[in-house]
C-alpha positions as CSV (number, residue, x, y, z in Angstrom):
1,X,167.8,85.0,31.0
2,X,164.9,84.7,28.9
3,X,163.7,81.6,27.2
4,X,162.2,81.1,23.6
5,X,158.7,80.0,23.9
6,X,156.7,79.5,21.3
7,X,153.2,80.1,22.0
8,X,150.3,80.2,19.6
9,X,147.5,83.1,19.0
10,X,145.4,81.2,22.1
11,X,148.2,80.4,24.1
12,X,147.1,76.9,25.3
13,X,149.9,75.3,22.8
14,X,148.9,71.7,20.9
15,X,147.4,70.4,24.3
16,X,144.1,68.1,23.9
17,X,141.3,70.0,24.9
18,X,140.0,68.1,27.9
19,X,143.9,68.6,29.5
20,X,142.5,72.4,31.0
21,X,139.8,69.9,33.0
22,X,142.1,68.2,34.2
23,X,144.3,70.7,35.3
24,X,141.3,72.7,36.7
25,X,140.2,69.6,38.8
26,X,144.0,69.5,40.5
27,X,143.7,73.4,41.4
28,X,140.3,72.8,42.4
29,X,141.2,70.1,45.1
30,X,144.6,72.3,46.0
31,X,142.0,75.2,46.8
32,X,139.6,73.2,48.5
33,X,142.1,71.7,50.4
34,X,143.8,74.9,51.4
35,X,140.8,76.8,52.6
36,X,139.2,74.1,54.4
37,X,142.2,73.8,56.4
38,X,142.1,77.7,57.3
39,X,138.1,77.6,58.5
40,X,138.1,74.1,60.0
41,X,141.6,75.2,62.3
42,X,139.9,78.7,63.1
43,X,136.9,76.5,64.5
44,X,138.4,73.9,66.4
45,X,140.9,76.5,68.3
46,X,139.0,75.9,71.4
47,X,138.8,71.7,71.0
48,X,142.4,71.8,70.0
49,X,143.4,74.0,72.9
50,X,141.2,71.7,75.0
51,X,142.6,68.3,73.6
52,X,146.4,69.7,74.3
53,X,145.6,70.9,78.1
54,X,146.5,74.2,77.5
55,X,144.1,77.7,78.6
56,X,144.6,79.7,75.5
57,X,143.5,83.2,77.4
58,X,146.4,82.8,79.6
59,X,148.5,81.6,76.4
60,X,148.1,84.5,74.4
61,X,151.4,84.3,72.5
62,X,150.8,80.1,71.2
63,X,146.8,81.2,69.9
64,X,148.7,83.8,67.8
65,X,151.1,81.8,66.6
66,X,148.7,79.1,65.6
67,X,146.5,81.9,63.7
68,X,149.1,84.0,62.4
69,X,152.2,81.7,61.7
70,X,150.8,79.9,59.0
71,X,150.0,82.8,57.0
72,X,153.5,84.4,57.9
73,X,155.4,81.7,56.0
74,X,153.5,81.5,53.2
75,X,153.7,85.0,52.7
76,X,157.4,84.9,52.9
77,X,157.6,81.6,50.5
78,X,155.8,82.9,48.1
79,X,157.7,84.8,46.0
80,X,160.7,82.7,46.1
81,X,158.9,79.6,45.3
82,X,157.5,81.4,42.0
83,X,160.6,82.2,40.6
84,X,161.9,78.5,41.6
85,X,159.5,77.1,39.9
86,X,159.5,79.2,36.4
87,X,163.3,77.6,36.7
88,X,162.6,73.9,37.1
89,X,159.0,73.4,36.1
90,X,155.5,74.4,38.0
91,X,153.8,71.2,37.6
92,X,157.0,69.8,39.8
93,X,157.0,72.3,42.4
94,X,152.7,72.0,42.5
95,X,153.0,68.1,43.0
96,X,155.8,69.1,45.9
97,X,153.6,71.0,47.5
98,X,150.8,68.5,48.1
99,X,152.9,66.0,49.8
100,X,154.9,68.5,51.5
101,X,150.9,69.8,53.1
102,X,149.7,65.9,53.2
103,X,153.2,65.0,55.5
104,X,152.5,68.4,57.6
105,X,148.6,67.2,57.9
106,X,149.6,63.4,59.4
107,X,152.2,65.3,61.6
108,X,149.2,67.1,63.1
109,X,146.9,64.5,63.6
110,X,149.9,62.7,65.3
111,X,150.9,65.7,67.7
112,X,152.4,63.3,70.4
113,X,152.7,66.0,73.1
114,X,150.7,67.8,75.9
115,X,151.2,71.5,77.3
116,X,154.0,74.1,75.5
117,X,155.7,71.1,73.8
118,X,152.2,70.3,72.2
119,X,151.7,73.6,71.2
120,X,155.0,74.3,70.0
121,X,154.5,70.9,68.1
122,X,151.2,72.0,66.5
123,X,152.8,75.1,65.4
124,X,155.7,73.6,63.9
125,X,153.9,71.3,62.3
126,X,151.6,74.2,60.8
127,X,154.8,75.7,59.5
128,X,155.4,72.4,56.7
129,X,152.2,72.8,55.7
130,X,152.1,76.4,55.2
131,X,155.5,75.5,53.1
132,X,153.8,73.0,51.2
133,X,150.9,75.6,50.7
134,X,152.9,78.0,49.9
135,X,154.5,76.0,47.0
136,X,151.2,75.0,45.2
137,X,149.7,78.5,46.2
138,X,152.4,80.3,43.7
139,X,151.8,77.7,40.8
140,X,147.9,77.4,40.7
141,X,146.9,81.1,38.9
142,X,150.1,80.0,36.2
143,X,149.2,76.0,36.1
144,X,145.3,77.2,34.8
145,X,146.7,80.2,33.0
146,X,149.2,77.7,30.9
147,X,146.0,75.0,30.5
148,X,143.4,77.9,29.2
149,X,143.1,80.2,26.5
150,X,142.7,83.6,27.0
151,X,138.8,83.7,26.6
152,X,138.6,80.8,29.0
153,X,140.8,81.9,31.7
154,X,138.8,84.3,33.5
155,X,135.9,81.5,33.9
156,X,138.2,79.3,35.1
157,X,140.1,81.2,37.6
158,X,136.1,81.9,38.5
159,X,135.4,78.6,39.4
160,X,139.0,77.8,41.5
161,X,137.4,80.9,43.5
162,X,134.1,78.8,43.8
163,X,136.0,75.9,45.0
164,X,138.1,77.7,47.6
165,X,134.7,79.8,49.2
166,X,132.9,76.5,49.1
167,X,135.5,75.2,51.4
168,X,135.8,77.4,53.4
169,X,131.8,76.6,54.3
170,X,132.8,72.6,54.1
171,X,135.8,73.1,56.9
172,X,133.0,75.4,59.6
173,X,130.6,72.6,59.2
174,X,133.2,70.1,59.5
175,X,135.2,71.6,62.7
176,X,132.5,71.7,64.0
177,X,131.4,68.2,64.1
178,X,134.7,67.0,63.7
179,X,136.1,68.6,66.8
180,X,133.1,67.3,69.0
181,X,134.8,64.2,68.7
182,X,138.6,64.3,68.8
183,X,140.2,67.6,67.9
184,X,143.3,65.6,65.7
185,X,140.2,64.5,63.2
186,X,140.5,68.8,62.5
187,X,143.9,68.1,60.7
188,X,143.5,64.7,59.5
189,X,140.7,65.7,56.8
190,X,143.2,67.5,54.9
191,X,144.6,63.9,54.2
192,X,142.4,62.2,51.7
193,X,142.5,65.7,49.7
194,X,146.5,65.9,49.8
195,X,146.8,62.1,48.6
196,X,143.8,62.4,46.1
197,X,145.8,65.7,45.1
198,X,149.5,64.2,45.1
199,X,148.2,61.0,43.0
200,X,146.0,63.2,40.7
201,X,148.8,65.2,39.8
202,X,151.6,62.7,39.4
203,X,149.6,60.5,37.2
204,X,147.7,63.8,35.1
205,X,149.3,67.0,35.6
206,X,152.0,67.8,32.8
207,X,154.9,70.1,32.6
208,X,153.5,72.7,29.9
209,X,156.2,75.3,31.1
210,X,159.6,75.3,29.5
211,X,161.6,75.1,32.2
212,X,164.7,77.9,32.3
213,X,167.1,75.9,35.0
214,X,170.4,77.5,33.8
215,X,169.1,81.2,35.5
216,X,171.0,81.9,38.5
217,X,169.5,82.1,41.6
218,X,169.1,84.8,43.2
219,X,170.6,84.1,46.7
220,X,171.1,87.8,48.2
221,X,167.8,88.8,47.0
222,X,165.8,85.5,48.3
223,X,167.6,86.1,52.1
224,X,167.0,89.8,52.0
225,X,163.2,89.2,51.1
226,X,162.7,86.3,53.6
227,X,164.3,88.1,56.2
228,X,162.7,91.1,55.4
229,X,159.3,90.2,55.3
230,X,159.9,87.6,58.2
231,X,160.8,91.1,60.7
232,X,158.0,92.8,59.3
233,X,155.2,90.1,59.8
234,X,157.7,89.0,63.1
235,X,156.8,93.1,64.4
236,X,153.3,93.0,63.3
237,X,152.2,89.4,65.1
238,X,154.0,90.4,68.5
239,X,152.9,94.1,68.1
240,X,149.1,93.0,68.8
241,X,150.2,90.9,72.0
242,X,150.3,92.6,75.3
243,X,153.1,94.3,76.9
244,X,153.8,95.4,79.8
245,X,151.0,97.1,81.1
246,X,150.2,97.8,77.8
247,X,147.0,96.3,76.0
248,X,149.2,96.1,73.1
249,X,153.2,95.8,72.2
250,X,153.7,98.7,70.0
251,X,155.8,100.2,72.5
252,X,157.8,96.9,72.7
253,X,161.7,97.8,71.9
254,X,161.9,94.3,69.9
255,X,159.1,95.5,68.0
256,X,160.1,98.6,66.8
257,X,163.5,96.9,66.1
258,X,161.9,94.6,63.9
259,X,159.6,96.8,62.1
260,X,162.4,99.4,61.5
261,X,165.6,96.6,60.3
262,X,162.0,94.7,58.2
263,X,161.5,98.0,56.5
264,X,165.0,98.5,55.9
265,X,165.5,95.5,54.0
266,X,162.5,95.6,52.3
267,X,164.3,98.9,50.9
268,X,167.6,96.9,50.2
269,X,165.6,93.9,48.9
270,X,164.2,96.6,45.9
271,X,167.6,97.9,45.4
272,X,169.3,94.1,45.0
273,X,166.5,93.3,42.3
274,X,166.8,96.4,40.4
275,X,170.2,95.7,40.0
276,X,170.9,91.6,39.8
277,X,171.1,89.6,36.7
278,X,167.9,87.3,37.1
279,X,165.6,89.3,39.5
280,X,163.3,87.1,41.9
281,X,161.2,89.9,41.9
282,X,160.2,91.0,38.6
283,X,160.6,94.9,38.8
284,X,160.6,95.4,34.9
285,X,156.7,93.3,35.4
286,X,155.7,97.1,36.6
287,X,156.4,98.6,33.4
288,X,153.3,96.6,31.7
289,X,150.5,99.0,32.8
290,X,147.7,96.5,33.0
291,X,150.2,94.5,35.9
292,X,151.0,97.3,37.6
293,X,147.5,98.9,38.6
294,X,145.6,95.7,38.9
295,X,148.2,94.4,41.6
296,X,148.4,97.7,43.5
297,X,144.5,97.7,43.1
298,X,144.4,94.1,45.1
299,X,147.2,94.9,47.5
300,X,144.1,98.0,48.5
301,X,141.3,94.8,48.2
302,X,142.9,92.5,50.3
303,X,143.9,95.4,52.8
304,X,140.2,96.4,53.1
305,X,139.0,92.4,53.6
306,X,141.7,90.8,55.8
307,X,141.3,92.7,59.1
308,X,137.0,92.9,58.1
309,X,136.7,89.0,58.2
310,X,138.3,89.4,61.8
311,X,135.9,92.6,63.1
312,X,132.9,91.0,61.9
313,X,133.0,88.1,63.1
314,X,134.0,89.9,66.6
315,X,130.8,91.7,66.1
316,X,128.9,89.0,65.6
317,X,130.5,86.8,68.6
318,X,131.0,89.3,71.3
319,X,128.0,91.0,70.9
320,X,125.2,90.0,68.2
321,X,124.6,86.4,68.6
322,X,125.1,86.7,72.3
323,X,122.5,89.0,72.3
324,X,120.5,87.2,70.2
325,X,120.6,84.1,72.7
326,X,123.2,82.0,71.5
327,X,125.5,80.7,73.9
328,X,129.1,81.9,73.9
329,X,129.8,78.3,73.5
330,X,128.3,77.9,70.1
331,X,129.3,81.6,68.5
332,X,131.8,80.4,67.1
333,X,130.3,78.0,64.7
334,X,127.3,80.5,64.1
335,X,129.2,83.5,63.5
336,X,130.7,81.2,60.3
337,X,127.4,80.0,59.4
338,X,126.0,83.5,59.4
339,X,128.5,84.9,57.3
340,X,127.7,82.6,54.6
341,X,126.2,85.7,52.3
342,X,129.3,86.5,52.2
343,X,130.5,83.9,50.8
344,X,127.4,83.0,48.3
345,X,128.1,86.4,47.2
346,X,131.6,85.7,46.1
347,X,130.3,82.0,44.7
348,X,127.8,83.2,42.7
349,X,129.6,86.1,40.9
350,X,133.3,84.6,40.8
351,X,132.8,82.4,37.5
352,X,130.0,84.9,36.1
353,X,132.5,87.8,36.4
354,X,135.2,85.7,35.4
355,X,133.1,84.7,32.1
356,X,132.1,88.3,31.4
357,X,136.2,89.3,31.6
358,X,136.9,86.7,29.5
359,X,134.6,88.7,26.2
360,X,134.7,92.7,27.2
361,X,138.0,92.6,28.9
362,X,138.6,93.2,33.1
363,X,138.5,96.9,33.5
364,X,134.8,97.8,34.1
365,X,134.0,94.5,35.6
366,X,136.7,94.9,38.2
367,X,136.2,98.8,38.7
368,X,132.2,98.0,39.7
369,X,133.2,95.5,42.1
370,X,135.2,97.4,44.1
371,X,132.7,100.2,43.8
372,X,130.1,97.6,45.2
373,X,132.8,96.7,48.3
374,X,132.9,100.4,49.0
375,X,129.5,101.1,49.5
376,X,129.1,97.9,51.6
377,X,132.1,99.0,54.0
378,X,129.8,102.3,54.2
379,X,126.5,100.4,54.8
380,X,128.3,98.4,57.6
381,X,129.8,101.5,59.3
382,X,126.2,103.0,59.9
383,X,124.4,99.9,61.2
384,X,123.4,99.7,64.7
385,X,124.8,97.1,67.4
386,X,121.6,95.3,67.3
387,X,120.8,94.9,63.6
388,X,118.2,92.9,62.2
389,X,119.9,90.0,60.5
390,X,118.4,90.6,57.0
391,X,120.2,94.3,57.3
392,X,123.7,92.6,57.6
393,X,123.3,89.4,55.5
394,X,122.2,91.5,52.5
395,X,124.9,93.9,53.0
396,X,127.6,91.1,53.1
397,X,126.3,89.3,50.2
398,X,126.5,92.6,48.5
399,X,130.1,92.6,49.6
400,X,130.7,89.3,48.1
401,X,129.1,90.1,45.0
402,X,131.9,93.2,44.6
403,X,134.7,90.8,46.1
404,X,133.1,88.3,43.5
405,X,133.5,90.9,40.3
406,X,137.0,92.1,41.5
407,X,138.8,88.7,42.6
408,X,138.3,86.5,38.9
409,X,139.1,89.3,36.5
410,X,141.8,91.2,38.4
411,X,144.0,87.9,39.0
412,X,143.6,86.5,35.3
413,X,144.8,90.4,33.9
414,X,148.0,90.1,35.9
415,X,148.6,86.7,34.8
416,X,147.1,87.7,31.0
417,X,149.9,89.8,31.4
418,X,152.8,88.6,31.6
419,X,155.0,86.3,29.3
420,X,154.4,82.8,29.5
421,X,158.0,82.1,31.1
422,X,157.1,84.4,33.4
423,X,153.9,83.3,35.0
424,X,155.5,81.8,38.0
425,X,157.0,84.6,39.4
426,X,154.2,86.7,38.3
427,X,151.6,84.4,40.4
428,X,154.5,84.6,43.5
429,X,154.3,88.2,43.1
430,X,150.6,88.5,42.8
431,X,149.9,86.2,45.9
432,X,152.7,87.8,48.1
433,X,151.2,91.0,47.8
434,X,147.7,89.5,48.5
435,X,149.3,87.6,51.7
436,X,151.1,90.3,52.9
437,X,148.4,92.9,52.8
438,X,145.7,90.4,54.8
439,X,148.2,90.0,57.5
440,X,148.8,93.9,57.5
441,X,145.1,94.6,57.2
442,X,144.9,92.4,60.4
443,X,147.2,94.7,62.3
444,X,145.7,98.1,61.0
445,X,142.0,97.1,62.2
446,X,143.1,95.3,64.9
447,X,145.1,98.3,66.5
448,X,142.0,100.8,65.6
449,X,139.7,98.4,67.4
450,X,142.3,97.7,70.6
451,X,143.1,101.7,71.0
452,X,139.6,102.2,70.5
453,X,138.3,100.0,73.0
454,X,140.9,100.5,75.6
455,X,140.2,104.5,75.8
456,X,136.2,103.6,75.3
457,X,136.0,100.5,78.1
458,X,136.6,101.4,81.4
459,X,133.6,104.5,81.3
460,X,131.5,102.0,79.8
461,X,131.8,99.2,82.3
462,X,132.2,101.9,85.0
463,X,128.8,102.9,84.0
464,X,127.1,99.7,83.6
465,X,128.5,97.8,86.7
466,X,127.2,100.8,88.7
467,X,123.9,100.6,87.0
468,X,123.5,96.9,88.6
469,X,124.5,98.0,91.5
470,X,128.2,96.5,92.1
471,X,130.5,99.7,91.8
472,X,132.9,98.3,93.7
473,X,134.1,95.6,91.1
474,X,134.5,99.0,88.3
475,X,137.9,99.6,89.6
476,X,139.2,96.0,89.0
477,X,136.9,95.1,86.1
478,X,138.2,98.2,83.9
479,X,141.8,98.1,84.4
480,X,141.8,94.7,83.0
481,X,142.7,94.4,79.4
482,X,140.4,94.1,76.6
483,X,142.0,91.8,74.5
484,X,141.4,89.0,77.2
485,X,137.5,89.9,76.8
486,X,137.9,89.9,73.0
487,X,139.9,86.8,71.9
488,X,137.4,85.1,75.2
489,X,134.3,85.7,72.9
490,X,136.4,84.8,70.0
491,X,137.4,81.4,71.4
492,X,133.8,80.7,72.3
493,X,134.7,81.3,76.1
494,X,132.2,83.5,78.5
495,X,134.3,86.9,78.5
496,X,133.1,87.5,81.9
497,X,133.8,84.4,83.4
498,X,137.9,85.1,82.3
499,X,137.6,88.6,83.7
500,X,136.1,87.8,86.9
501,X,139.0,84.9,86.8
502,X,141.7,87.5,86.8
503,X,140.2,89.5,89.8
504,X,140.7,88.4,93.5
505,X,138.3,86.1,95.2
506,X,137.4,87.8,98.3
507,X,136.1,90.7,96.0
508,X,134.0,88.0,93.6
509,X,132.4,86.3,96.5
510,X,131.2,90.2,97.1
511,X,129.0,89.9,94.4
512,X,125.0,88.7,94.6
513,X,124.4,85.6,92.8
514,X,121.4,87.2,91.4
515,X,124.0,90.2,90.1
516,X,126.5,87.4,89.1
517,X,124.0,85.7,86.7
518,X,123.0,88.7,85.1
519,X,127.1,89.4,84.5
520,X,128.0,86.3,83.0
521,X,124.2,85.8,80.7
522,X,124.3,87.0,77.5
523,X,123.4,90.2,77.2
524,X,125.4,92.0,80.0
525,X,129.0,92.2,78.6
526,X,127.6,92.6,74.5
527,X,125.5,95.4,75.9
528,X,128.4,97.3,77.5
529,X,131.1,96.0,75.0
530,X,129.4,97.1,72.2
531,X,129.4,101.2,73.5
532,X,133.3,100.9,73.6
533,X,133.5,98.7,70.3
534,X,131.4,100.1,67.7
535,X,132.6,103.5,67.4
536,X,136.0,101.7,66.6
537,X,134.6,99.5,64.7
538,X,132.7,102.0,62.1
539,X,135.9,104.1,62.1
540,X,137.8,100.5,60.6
541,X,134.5,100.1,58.2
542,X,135.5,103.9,56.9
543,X,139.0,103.1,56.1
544,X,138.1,99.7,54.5
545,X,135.5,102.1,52.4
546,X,138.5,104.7,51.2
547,X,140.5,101.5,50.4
548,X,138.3,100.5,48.2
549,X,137.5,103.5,46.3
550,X,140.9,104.3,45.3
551,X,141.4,100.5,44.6
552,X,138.2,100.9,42.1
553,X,140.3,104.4,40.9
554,X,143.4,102.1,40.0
555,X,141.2,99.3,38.5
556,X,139.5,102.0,36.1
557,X,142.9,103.7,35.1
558,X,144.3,99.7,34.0
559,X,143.2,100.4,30.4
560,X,141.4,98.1,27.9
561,X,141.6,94.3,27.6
562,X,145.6,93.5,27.2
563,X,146.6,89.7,26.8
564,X,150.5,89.0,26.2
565,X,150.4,86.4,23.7
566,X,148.0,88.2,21.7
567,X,150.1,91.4,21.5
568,X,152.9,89.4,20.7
569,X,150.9,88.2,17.7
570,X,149.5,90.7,16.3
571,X,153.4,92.0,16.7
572,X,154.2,88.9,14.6
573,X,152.1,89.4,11.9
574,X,152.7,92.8,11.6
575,X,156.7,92.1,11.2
576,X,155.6,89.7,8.4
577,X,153.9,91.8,6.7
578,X,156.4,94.8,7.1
């Protein structure tokens, strides 16, 4: 069913002008809150694992879940919560979602048990705030798209951007203090940002949407999507654990189960919402040219970015800053500090970019972006093991600069797109896709890096443990998996020290200590990692290059500047005069 709404030549209605400021300062602390949480958690793994008793390297399958699960429901809430909220109001659903996230932050910070039941706690309590993410995640893109007119909206989606990069800089620096003094302060700084948020917005925040509550549901397509993408993301988490003897569970019968019955559904999900009467997901959206191709072109973005977050900050923690002197110990907080360009880049050009979409329209501004991302990717796949830092830094911020010129302009098309009434499912769909494809990226460079390493590793170590002198650990040493080095250096932990953990002691005690201390220093295992890890690594930077250049294809082929409520104007007019 579609609802009258009337909606003048600007599309910000008879608001007061100073309402968009208000409703871009609720956004802004949803954001800030949001992405703090993800760096500040992704910091404190180590303190948290610590604080709980639990060895995360010989608890593979709870570190995953704690890094992966969160992102796996909001991906599958997304959608569903877009279209629920275009029924009974976004500002509703928004103010839902920051207690929902405030409750699942106290629970954390609570965590009463120890061991698996902590864990299991902490991951379960991850999963209500991921649903109250989930549900102001869908609503913020329409919330600022209602508040603004369309030559404003690109400059405000620009600065939400700024406010979520900035935290993700606020929750490194954070975790890291925060965590040197009781890991459950981690999850209890999300608190004063979901109470300012949930008071903010119940005393300021008003329903601008008209509301459509008589359209039905859509029950068969909402299971078949959840379920769907559940498998799928189900396959994908458990496919990058070990199996058997296995470095990884591709091979697993459950996964290939769930991948195969996730796709199927995905298949029967399409069919249901081609055919129902009120569709959760919008296929008929796709007809509208500019939708279409800038959503396909950031399903490509975020499937070039996700998995290059998680292989250079690898880089940079298993081999660069170890090399460099820093302890293992403290990689983790440098490796965030040191991506920073990065995230400058994106600070700096968001609200710019957004600004200049706003006048000449998102298709050039978009296009160069991703233009600028693919010849980063390709800067990054030649650059040695050992780079200077000015090489990487300057590339990164390049990077950010492209991610910068895409992100603003690209999401306030799509949601320029679309009819008013149908912004919430539009933002559902838009961050679904964006979700989805991060996790997914994950997988793809992940697996390209694990097959890589695992045929690449044993000749190297082979070759370097002989070169020290201590052949007779090579045997042992190689056959040992490489994702126990990898997530090691990840965690902060001395990869050496967890390999030589999993070998018997009466062949340790063989070693020299004069040979042990030149294992477990810092510039051993990076040296010998990084001949089994970069070739890998470039051939991940390649594919994250190609993605890009056919998402800056798609961008280019969106057409001109095309606003909904200004075609339906002019329209207007025209029928008057005719």
């Amino acid at each position: 069913m579609v609802s009258n709404v009337n909606v003048d030549k600007n599309g910000a209605g008879a608001r007061g002008s100073s309402y968009k400021w208000v409703a871009l300062s609720v956004v802004v602390i949803s954001s800030l809150m949001g992405s703090i949480n993800m760096s500040i958690v992704l910091i404190s793994l180590p303190a948290i694992f610590n604080g709980i008793h639990i060895n995360p390297l010989t608890s593979f399958q709870y570190l995953l879940w704690i890094l992966m699960g969160y992102g796996l429901v909001t991906a599958t809430l997304l959608l569903s919560f877009g279209r629920l909220s275009d029924m009974y109001g976004r500002v509703k659903m928004f103010r839902l979602g920051f207690l929902i996230f405030t409750l699942g932050s106290i629970l954390l910070y609570l965590t009463p048990s120890t061991g698996d039941a902590g864990a299991i706690e902490i991951i379960a309590f991850r999963v209500i705030q991921a649903v109250g993410s989930a549900l102001f995640m869908a609503n913020s893109a329409a919330i600022l798209t209602d508040a603004f007119s369309p030559n404003e909206r690109g400059k405000a989606l620009g600065l939400n951007m700024v406010a979520f990069t900035t935290g993700q800089f606020i929750g490194l620096i954070l975790g890291g203090v925060l965590a040197y003094f009781d890991w459950r302060f981690v999850f209890l700084v999300s608190v004063p940002f979901g109470l300012l948020g949930t008071i903010w917005s119940y005393l300021k925040l008003e329903e601008t949407s008209i509301p459509v509550p008589d359209t039905k549901i859509d029950i068969w397509g909402n299971l078949t999507f959840v379920v769907s993408i559940t498998l799928l993301l189900l396959g994908v988490t458990y496919g990058l654990m070990p199996y058997g003897n296995d470095p990884m569970g591709w091979s697993n019968p459950w996964v290939i189960a769930s991948m195969v019955i996730g796709v199927v559904l995905l298949l029967l999900f399409l069919f249901i919402e081609s055919r129902v009467e009120s569709p959760m997901f919008r296929l008929d959206l796709f007809k509208i040219r500019m939708f279409s191709y800038a959503n396909v072109a950031s399903l490509l973005s975020a499937l070039s970015r996700g998995g290059m977050m998680f292989m250079l900050i690898l880089l940079l923690q298993g081999v660069w800053l170890p090399l460099h002197g820093y302890s293992y110990e403290s990689t983790p907080f440098w490796a965030g500090v040191y991506m920073l360009p990065l995230t400058a880049g994106i600070a700096i050009m968001g609200p710019i970019s957004g600004s200049l979409s706003d006048k000449y329209g998102p298709r050039w501004i978009a296009t160069i972006g991703m233009v600028i991302s693919a010849i980063s990717f390709l800067i990054l796949a030649v650059l040695p093991y050992n780079f200077s830092y000015w090489e990487l830094g300057l590339t990164i911020f390049m990077m950010g600069i492209g991610g910068g010129m895409f992100g603003s302009p690209n999401t306030a098309s799509i949601m320029n797109s679309v009819p008013p009434h149908e912004r919430g499912v539009a933002s559902g769909m838009m961050y679904t896709i964006v979700n989805t494809a991060f996790t997914a990226s994950m997988a793809i460079f992940f697996t390209i890096v694990i097959v890589g390493i695992t045929q690449q590793f044993p000749e190297a170590i082979t070759a370097s443990l002989t070169s020290i002198g201590v052949s007779q650990l090579a045997p042992s040493m190689s056959s040992i998996p490489p994702t126990g080095a990898l997530f090691s250096a990840f965690l902060g932990y001395n990869p050496v020290e967890a390999m030589l953990s999993a070998l018997p002691p009466a062949l340790v005690a063989t070693i020299p200590s004069s040979t042990l201390t030149t294992l477990t220093g810092t510039t051993w295992f990076p040296s010998t990692f990084a001949v089994a890890f970069m070739p890998s690594l470039q051939t991940s930077f390649f594919i994250g290059a190609l993605l890009c250049a056919i998402a800056a294809v798609l961008s280019a082929l969106r057409g001109e500047r095309y606003i909904h409520e200004e075609e339906i104007f002019i329209d207007s007019a025209a029928g008057k005069k005719n």
